[in-house]
C-alpha positions in Angstrom: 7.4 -13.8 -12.8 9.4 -10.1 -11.7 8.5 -9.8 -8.4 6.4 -6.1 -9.5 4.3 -5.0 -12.6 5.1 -1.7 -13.9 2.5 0.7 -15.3 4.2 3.5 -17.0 2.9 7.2 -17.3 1.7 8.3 -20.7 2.4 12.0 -22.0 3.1 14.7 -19.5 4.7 13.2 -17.0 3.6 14.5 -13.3 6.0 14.8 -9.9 4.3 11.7 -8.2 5.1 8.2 -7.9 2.0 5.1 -6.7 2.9 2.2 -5.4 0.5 -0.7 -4.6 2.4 -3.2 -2.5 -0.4 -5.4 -1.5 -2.1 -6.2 -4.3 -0.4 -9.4 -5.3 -2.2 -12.7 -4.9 0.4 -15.1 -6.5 2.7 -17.5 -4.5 6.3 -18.4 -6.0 6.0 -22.6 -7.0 9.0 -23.8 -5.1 7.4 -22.8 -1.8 3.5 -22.7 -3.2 3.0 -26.2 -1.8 4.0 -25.2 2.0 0.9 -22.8 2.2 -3.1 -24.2 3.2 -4.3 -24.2 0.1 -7.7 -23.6 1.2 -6.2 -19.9 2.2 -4.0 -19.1 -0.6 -6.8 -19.4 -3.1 -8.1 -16.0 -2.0 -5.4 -14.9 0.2 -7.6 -12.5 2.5 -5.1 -10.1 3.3 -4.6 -9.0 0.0 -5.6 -5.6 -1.2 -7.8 -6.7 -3.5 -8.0 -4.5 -7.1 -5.9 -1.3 -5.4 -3.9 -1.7 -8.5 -7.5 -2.1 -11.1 -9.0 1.1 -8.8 -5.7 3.4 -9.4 -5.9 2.0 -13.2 -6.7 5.3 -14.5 -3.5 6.9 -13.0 -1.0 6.9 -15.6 -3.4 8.5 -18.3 -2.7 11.1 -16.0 0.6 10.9 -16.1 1.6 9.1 -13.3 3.4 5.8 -12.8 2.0 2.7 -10.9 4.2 -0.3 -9.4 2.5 -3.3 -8.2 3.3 -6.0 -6.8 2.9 -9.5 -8.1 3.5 -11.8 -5.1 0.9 -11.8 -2.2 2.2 -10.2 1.4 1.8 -13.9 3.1 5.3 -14.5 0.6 6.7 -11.3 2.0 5.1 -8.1 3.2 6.7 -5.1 1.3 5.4 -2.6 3.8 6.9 -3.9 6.8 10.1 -3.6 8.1 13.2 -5.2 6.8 14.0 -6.4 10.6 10.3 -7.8 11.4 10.5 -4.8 13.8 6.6 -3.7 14.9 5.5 -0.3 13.0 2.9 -0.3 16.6 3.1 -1.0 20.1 -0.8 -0.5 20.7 -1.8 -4.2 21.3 -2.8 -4.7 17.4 -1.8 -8.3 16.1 1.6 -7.4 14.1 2.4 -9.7 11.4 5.9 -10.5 10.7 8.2 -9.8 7.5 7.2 -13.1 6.2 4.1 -13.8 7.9 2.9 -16.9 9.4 -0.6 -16.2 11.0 -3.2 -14.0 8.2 -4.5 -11.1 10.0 -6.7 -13.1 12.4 -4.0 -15.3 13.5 -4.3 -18.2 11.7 -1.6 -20.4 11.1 -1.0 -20.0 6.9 1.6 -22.9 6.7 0.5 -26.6 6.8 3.2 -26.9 9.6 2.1 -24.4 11.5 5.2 -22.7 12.0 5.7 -20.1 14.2 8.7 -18.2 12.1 9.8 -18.5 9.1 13.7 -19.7 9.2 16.2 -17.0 8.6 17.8 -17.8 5.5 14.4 -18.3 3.8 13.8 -14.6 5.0 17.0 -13.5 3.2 16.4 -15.5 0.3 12.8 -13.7 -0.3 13.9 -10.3 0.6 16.7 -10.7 -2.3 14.1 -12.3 -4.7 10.7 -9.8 -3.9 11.1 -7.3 -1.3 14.3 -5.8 -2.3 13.9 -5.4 -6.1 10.5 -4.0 -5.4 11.8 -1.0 -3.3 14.3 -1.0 -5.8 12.3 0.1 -8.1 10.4 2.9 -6.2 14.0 4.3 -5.9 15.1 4.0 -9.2 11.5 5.7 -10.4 11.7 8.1 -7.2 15.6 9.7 -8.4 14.4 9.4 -12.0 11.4 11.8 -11.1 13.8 14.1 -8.9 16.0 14.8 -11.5 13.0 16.7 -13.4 11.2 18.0 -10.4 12.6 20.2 -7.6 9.3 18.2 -5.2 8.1 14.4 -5.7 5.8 12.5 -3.5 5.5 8.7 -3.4 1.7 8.1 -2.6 1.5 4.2 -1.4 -2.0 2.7 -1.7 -4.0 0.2 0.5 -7.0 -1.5 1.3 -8.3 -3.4 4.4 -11.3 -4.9 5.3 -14.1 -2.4 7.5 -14.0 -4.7 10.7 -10.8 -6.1 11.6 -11.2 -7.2 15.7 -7.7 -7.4 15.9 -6.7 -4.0 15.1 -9.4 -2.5 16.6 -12.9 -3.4 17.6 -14.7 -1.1 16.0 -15.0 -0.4 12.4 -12.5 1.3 10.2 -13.0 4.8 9.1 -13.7 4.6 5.3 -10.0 6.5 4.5 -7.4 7.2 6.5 -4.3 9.4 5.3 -1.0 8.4 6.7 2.1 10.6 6.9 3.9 10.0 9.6 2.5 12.1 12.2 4.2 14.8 9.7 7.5 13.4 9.3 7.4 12.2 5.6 5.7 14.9 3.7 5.5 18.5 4.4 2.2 20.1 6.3 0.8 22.1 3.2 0.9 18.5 1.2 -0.9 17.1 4.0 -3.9 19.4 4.1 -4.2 19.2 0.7 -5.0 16.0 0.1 -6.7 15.8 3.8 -9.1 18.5 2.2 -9.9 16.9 -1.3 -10.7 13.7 0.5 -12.8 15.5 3.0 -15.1 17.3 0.3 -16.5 14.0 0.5 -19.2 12.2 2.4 -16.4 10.0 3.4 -15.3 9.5 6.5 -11.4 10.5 6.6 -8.9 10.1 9.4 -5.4 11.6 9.8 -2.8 8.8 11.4 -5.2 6.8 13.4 -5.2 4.0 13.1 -2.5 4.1 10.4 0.3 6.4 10.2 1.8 4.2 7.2 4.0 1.6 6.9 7.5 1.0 6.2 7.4 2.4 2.6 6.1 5.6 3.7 8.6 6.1 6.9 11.4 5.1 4.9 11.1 6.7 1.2 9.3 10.5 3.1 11.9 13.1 3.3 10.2 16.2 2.8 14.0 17.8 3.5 15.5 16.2 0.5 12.0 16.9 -1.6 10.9 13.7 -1.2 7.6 13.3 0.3 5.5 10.1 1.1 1.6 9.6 2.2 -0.1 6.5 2.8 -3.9 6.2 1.7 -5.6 3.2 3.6 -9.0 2.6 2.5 -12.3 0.2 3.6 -12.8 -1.8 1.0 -16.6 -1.8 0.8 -16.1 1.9 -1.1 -14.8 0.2 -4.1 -16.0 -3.4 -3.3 -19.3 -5.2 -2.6 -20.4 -5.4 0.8 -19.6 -8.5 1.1 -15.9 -7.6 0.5 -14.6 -9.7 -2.4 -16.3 -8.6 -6.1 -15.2 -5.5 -7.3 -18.0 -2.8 -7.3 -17.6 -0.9 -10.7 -20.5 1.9 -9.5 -18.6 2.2 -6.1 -15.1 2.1 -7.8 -16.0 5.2 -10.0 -17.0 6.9 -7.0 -14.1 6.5 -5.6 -12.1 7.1 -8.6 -12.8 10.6 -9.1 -12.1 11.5 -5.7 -8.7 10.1 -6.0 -8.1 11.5 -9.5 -8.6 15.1 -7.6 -6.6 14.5 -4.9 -3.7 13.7 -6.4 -4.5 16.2 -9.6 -4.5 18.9 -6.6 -1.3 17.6 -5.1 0.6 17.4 -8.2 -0.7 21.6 -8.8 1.1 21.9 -5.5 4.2 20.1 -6.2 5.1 22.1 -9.1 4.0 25.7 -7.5 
């Protein structure tokens, strides 16, 4: 199995890239058997359908990677070096995790790091050609427009007592505090989600991950936002079945947002 699924744009193509990193929920077999298998048949952590919610994105003409493998195998979004994207007391969960976001243990060993040639072997295997590709479709996108933005999508559950006690805002738009996308991209996709009755933050309590930090450089006409959002807008409340009359909901905000951003992009 490639460690990512492509979904290519159809017709027009627009200036904007989607990438849903946490979506997998597969493990590779040759290291399958080291996981509790009572966690790894519904790997919690996963962002559950991000990649079935942005479905309707390359009938816009947009392209979607997503990634196969689930984050316990190797997170995508987190830096190559295991080094913390906060320093606020949140539980921080490594490059190859070994603890699910509530610390516990997701090895039957119980290990407390995963050895460092096994790191290197994953990163060459999944996290590598994965960024790869957001590269690759990133320059291929650049040579036809003078402005592209990468806009990387996520989930998370709406109480998660170790990042925060209280719930989670229902979206919360990531750039950086400013660094990967421009100001004027920022408010205009901080004002389509706002003509909402959502609930949107701006950086708190994400600012976005690695993917977002390393592919924004609004300098070089690259740009990058992060959309985080709580899973019981496109999900049942009780966080596991997708909801298809919440999804839709959700769906045309999304569609506007980036329909407005991609307006922008080309101005």
């Amino acid at each position: 199995m490639n460690a990512f699924t492509i979904h290519p744009a159809e017709g027009e193509e627009l200036p904007i890239l989607v990438s849903v990193p946490h979506c997998g929920i597969s493990f590779p077999d040759d290291i399958k058997d080291q996981y509790k298998s009572s966690l790894i048949e519904e790997p919690d952590d996963t962002d559950w359908f991000v990649d079935k919610l942005y479905g309707f994105v390359p009938s816009l003409g947009i392209t979607m990677i997503s990634a196969n493998y689930s984050r316990w195998v190797i997170d995508l979004n987190r830096d190559p070096d295991s080094k913390p994207l906060y320093t606020d007391g949140r539980i921080i969960t490594a490059l190859c995790p070994t603890t699910d976001f509530l610390g516990n243990p997701l090895y039957n060993d119980e290990r407390k790091d995963v050895a460092a040639d096994e790191v290197t072997r994953r990163m060459d295997l999944y996290y590598k050609p994965y960024h790869h590709q957001l590269n690759e479709h990133l320059t291929r996108l650049q040579a036809k427009f003078k402005k592209i933005l990468l806009w990387d999508c996520h989930s998370i559950r709406q109480v998660v007592p170790t990042i925060q006690p209280d719930a989670l805002p229902d979206l919360i738009l990531g750039d950086v505090d400013g660094r990967a996308t421009d100001a004027a991209l920022t408010q205009t996709a901080l004002q389509s989600l706002r003509s909402t009755t959502y609930q949107v933050n701006h950086n708190h309590p994400f600012k976005g991950g690695t993917i977002t930090r390393h592919f924004g450089a609004p300098a070089n006409g690259r740009h990058a936002l992060q959309l985080e959002m709580t899973k019981v807008h496109y999900m049942d409340d009780t966080e596991l079945r997708y909801d298809l009359q919440r999804a839709t909901a959700m769906q045309k905000v999304l569609k506007r947002t980036l329909e407005n951003l991609a307006i922008q992009l080309q101005q």
